[in-house]
N, C-alpha and C positions, 0 to 999 in steps of 0.2 A: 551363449547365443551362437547356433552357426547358417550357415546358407548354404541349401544342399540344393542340387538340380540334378534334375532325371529326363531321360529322352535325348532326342537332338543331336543323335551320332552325326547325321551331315553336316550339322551347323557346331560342333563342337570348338572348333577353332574361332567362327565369330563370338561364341557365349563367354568362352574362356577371357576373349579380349577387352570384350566390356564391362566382365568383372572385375580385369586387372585395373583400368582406369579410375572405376567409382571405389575400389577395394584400398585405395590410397590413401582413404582417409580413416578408415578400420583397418589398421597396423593388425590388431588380436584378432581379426576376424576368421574363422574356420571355414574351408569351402570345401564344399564335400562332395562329390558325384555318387549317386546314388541310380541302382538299375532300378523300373517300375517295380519288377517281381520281389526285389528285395523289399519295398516297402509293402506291399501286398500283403506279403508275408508275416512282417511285423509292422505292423500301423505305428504302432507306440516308441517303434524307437524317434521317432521324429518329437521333439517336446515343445512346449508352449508357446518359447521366445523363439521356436527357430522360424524360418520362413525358407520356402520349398517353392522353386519353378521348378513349373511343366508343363506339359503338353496341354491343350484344350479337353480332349477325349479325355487322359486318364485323370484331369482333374473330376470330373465328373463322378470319378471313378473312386478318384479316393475320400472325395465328401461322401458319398455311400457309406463307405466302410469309419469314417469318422476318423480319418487322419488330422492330428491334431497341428499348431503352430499356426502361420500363415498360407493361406495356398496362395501360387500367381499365376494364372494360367499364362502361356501365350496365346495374345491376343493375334489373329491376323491383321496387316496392317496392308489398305488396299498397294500402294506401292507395292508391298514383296510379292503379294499376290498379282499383280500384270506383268511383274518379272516373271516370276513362275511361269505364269499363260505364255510369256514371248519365248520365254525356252522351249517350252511343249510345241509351240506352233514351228517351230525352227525344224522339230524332227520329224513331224508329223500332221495331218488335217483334221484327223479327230481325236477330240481329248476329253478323260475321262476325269469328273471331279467327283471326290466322297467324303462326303460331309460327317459326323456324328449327328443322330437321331433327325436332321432336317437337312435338305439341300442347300449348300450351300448360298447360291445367287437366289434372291428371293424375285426378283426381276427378272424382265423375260433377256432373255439372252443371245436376243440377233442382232443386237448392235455391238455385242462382241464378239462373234462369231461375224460380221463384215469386218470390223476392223483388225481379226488377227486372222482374216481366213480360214477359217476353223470349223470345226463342228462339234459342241459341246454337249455334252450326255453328263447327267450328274445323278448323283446315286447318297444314299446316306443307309449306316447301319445303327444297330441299337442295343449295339454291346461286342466286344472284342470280337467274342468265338466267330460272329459273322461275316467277321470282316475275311475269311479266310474262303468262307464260301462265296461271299461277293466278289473277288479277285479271278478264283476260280472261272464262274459265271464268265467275266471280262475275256481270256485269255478262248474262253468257248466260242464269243463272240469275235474272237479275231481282233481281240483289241490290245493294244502295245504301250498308248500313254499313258500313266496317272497322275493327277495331283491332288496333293492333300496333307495331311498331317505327319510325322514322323515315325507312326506308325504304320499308317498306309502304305507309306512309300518302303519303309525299311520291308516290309512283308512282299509288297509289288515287285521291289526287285529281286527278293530271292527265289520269286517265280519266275522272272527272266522278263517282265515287263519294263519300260523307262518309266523313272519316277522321279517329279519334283515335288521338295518341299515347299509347301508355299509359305512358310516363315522365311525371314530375311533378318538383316541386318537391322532395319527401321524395328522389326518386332522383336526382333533381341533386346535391341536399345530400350524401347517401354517398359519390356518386361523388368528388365535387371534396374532401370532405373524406379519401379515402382518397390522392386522389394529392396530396394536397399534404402530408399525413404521408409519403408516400413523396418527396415533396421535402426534407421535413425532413429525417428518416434520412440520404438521398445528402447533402445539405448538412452534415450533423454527421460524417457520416464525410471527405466531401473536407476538413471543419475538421480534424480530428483528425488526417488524415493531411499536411497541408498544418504543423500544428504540429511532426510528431513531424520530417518536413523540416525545419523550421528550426532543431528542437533540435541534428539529426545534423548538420547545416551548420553550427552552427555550437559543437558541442562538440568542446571545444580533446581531447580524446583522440580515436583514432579510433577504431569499430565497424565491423566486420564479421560478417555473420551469414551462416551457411551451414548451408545442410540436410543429412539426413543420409548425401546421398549427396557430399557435398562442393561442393554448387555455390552459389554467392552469391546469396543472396537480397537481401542490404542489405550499401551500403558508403557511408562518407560521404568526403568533400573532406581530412577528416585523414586516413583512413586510407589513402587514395589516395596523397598525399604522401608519408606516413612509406615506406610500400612502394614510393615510384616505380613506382606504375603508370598515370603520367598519358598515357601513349601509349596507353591502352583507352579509346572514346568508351563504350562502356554492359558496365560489368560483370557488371551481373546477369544469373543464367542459365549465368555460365562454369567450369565446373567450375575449381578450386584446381589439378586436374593441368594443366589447358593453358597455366598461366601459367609461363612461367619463370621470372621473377623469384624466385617464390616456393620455389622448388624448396630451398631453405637450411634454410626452415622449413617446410617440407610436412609433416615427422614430427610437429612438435608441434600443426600446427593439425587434423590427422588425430586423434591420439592424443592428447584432451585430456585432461590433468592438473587436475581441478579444485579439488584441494585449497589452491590456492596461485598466484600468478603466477610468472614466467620471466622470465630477464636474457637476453635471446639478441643475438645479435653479426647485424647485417644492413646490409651494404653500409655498411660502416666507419661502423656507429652504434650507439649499444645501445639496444633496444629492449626494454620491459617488456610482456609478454603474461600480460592478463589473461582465462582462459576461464572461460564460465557453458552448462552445459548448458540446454536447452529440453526442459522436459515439457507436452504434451497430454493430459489424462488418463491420467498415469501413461505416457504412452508418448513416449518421446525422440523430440523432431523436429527434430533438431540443438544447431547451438552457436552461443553467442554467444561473439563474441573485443572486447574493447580493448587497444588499442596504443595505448602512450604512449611519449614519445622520454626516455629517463632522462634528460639534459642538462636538457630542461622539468618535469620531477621535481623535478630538484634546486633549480630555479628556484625553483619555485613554492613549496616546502618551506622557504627563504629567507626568501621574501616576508613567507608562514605565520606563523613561527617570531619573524618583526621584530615582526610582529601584536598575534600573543599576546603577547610582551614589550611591549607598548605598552599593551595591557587585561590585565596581570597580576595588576595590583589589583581585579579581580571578581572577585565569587563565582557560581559559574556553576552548581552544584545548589539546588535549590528543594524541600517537601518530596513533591511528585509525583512527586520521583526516589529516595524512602526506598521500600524493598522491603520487602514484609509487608502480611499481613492478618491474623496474630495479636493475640491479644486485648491481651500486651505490649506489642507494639511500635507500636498502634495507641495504646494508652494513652500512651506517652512523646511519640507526633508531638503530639498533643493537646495536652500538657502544656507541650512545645517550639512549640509554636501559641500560647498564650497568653503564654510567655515572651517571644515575639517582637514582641507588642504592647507589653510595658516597655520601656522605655530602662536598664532598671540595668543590672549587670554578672551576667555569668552564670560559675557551674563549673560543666563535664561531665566525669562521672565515667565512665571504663569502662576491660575493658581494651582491651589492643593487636587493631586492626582490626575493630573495631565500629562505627566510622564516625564519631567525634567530628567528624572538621571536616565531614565531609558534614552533620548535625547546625546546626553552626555557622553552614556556609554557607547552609544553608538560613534560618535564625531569622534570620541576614542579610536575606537577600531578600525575608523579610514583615514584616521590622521598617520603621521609617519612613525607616528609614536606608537603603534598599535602592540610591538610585540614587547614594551614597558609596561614596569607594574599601572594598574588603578586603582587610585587608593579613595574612595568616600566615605565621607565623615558627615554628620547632621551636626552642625555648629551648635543647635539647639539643644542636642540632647549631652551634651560635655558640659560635668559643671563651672562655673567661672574659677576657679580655685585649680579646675585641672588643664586649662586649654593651654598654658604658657608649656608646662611639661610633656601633652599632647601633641601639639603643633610642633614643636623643636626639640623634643627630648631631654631626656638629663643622661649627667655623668655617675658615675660610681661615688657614691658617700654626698653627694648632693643634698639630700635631706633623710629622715628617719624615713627605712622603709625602704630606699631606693635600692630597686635589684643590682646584685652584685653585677661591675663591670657596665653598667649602665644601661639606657636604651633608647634606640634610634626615633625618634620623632615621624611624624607624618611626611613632614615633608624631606625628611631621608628614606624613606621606605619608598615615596615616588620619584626618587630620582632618575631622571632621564625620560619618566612616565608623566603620569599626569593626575592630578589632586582635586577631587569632588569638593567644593566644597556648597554642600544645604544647607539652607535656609539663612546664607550669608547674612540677613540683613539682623540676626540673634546676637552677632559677636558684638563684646561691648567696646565703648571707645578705648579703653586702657587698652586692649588687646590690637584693636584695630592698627593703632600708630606700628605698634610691631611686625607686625602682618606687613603692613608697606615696606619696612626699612627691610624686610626677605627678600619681596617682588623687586624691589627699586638695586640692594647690590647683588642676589643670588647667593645670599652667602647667611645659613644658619650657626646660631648658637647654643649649643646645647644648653638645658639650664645647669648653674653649677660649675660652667666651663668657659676657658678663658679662651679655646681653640676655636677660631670661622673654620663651616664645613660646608666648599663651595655645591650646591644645589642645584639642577638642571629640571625646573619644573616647569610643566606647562598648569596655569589653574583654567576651571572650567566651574563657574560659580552656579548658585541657582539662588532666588527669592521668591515669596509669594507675595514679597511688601512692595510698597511703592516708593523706592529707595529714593529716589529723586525728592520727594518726598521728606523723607527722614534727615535728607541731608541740610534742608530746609531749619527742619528741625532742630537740629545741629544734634542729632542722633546717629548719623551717621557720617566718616568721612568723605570730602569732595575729592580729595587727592588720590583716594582708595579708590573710591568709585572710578573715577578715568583708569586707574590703573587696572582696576581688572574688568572692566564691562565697555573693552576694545573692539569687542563684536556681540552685537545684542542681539539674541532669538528671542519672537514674543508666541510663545504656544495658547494656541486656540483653546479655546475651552469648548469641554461637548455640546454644549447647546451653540455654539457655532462650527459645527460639525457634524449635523443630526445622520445627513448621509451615508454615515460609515458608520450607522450604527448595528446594520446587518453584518458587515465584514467584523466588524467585534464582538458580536453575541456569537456568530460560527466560531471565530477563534479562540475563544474563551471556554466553548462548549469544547472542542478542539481539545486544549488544551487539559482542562479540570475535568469532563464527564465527557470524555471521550460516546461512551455507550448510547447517550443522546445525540450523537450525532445526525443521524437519521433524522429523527424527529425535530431537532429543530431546522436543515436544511430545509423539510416539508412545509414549514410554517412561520417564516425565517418572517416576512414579510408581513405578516401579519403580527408577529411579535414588535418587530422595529416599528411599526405604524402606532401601537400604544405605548413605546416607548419613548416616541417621541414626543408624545403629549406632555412630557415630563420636564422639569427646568432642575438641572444635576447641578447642583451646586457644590457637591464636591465629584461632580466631575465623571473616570473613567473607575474610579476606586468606588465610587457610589454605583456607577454603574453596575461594577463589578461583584461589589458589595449585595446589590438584589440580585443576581444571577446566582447566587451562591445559594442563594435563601430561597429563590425559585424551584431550585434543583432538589434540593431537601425537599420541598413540598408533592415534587413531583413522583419522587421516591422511585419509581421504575418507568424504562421504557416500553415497558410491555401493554400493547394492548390499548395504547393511551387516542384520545383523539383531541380534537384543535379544541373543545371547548375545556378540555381538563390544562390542555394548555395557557389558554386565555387565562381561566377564571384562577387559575395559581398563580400566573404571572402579575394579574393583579392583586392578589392578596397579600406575593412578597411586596408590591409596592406600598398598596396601603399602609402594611405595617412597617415602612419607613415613614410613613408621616409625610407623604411625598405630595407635591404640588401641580396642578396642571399649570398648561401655560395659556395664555390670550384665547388659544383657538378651540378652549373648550368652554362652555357657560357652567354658570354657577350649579344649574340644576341637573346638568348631564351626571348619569349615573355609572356604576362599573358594566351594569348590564346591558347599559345604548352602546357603550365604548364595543363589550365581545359582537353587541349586533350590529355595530357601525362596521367591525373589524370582517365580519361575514358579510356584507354589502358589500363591501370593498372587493370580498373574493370571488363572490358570485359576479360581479361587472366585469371583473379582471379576464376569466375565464371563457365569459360570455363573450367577451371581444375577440379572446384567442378563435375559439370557433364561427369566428363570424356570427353570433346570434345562434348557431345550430345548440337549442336547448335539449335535444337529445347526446350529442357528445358532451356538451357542459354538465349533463348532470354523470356523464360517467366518469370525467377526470375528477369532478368535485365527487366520488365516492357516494350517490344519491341516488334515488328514485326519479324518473321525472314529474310524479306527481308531488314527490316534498319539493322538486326543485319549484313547479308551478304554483303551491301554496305561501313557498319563501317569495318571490318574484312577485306575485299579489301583495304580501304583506307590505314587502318592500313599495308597488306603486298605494 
């Protein structure tokens, strides 16, 4: 990239100084002085990224001839231009201006010619050669001033005329500050593209992108490999039918499937094909593809998997990851906000899939304890036989079987951290008295071992029971229960929280099918209004549970509209066996619910426009005559 300027021998000194100033932040930058006639001569030496000021005339001049890069002409800027005028009038009363192809003052000009006393005569030519006969002319007419361009004037005075340029400082300054933003831009874009190379170089999947007529626009070094087509020196440009190789999988990169990736068999390998459409405003302009080699799948998925087993002991939600902005559940983060600055022992109460250990893990993460392990355990799911070795560990030769050297218990592995413990209200009373005499001296025993190993645990318990209850019962301890449900959160359940039932279908889609995003932002509303006809008995997991089963039904986003929406969404419901609530009657059907859910959007709509039933049927995607036969229907 470099910045060449041509012309402007009088003004060489101001050019030079203004490129020194902006040139301070382009260290590599090349500045290059170039005569017009050299470029004339060769057009081409000048290349694509470069950017070239000059004169206004021989710009003119060199778009003719197809000089390539950026041109900048100088612009006159009125300023330098009445400096100009006040010099000419200093030496003389009448002055002569020469424009290219027009005159220059398009206004009449005896309100400058009174205020510089003057008398102005203006002239334009319409190609170089003339200018030498136009000058001539002048010198016939006894005339001695010019002003005008760089040209002009350099020609003016080697005939013995006075000559100003009418560029200045001001039109230095635009010029150079315009092409060196046009150096920035070329310089941020060759960054940007210079990065997204190193990304595709060196991202272990390969990418391939192809237009919509099938020809390769982008392919990297993996994707190259995975396909063996290292015998092509430049892909791009080659239509997918010329390649043979490819001919196995021609169908699928043709006819892309975006719902999902593909296991396909290529040249005794399996390969995973994953496609992503490309929309331009709304209009497809091809596909994107990654391959990846299943064998490095499984690798890496290995690796993954040792990973997370190595960091199993974090808690990894925080509470920016708790859903809702109802007035509840905003009240409970709050509440679970302050808990998290105590050190004591916490109970959380709720039922099944309202998010206890999300909860947990969170109070974790803002408590002081955050960068200690988190250890959770589902009390339920350890059987009675194993919880005593579990909970406290054993020593070496403890009983048959017991790994050599022994092993640390739960609550050593959370030492200094903090210990989940679900579905507390499962542990049986034998267990239970144990569990206190930890909490009450801090101090574990291994099983098998005659050695206390003092513990610095914080617990954070969860229940779905009604321990109060149990303890009643005599199911559960009372001296336990004080001791660990020193601070009680009680989580809402969804149906007291209907509200956030849109912020949780987006973040859900968000998160699992990403690809439907779109579509359900567009219909978010109208999904959550039949979803909340619904009584979740278990809850966000139920919730979560038909989203899952919705999206499968839905199969692609392609193409889909709000009734393929609806009537899926209720179909994953039905086949939960799911229940309305109060506000719907016994005889309302699936099909009043989709045409309840379309009243609701037609009104919505109609309110935005004030009643204007020509914009309401163009945001609602319609005719206005369906709009006016729906609107009948509806009165």
């Amino acid at each position: 990239m470099k910045l060449f300027v041509s012309g402007f021998s009088p003004l060489d000194q101001y050019v030079e100084e203004a490129i020194k100033i902006r040139k301070a932040n382009f260290q590599e930058l090349v500045v290059q002085r170039l005569e017009s006639r050299d470029i004339l001569k060769n057009p081409t030496y000048i290349q694509n990224d470069d950017v070239l000021i000059c004169g206004s005339t021989i710009y003119e001049v060199f778009k003719k001839i197809n000089v390539r890069g950026q041109l900048v002409p100088m612009r006159v800027q009125t300023s330098d231009f009445f400096k100009a005028l006040n010099q000419a009038a200093m030496v003389g009363n009448e002055v002569n201006i020469i424009n290219y192809k027009e005159v220059f003052l398009k206004n009449d000009t005896e309100e400058l010619e009174r205020i510089f006393n003057i008398k102005i005569h203006q002239y334009y030519y319409t190609d170089t050669e003339g200018t030498d006969v136009l000058i001539d002319e002048l010198i016939e007419k006894n005339q001695s001033i010019v002003i005008g361009s760089g040209l002009i004037v350099s020609k003016a005075i080697k005939k013995g005329l006075k000559g100003f340029i009418w560029y200045g400082e001001e039109s230095i300054k635009v010029a150079v500050d315009i092409a060196f933003n046009l150096l920035m831009a070329r310089f941020e874009e060759q960054s940007s593209h210079k990065r997204q190379e190193y990304i595709l170089d060196h991202f272990n999947e390969g990418v391939l992108s192809l237009n919509v007529t099938g020809r390769i626009i982008q392919v990297n070094p993996k994707a190259v490999e995975l396909l063996g087509l290292q015998k092509y020196r430049d892909l791009r440009g080659v239509s997918i039918k010329e390649i043979d190789e490819l001919d196995c999988i021609y169908e699928h990169l043709v006819n892309s499937d975006y719902s999902g990736g593909k296991l396909l068999e290529y040249e005794n390998k399996n390969l995973y094909l994953q496609s992503f459409p490309i929309y331009v405003k709304d209009v497809n302009d091809g596909s994107l593809f990654i391959i990846s080699d299943a064998v490095e799948i499984q690798k890496h998925e290995k690796k993954i998997r040792r990973k997370l087993y190595d960091d199993s002991n974090r808690a990894i939600y925080e509470f920016e990851d708790i859903i809702g902005k109802s007035e509840i559940i905003q009240k409970v983060k709050n509440k679970a906000k302050k808990i998290a600055k105590s050190d004591a022992n916490v109970l959380i109460i709720g039922e099944s899939g309202t998010g206890k250990e999300l909860f947990a893990q969170s109070i974790h993460n803002a408590s002081l304890r955050l960068n200690e392990p988190f250890i959770a355990v589902n009390c339920a799911a350890i059987p009675e036989n194993l919880l005593e070795s579990e909970f406290f560990g054993y020593s070496e030769g403890a009983f048959t079987g017991a790994i050599k050297g022994g092993k640390p218990g739960l609550f050593e592995l959370a030492h200094k951290g903090t210990l989940f413990l679900d579905e507390l209200g499962e542990i049986p009373l034998s267990m239970q008295s144990k569990l206190l005499r930890i909490l009450q001296e801090k101090m574990v025993r291994r099983v098998g071992s005659a050695k206390s190993i003092p513990v610095d645990v914080r617990i954070i318990a969860a229940t779905n029971v009604n321990l109060p209850e149990q303890v009643e019962q005599g199911k559960f301890r009372l001296d336990l229960f004080y001791r660990i449900g020193v601070l009680k959160l009680n989580l809402p359940t969804l149906n007291q929280r209907i509200e956030d039932l849109e912020d949780l279908v987006l973040s859900y889609t968000t998160r699992r099918h990403p690809n439907f995003v779109n579509v359900i932002e567009r219909w978010n509303k109208e999904i959550s209004q039949l979803l909340a006809k619904c009584q979740w008995k278990g809850n966000i997991r139920e919730l979560e549970n038909n989203l899952e089963r919705f999206f499968a039904y839905l199969e692609s986003p392609i193409n889909i509209t709000k009734r393929d929406v609806l009537t899926n969404l209720i179909e994953s419901l039905e086949d939960n066996h799911f229940s309305f609530n109060n506000q719907v009657t016994e005889n309302e059907t699936y099909q009043t619910l989709i045409k309840e859910a379309e009243i609701n959007t037609i009104k919505g709509v109609l309110q935005k426009t004030n009643g204007n039933k020509k914009d309401a049927a163009k945001l609602l995607g319609m005719s206005r005559s369906t709009l006016w036969r729906k609107l009948n229907e509806i009165n």
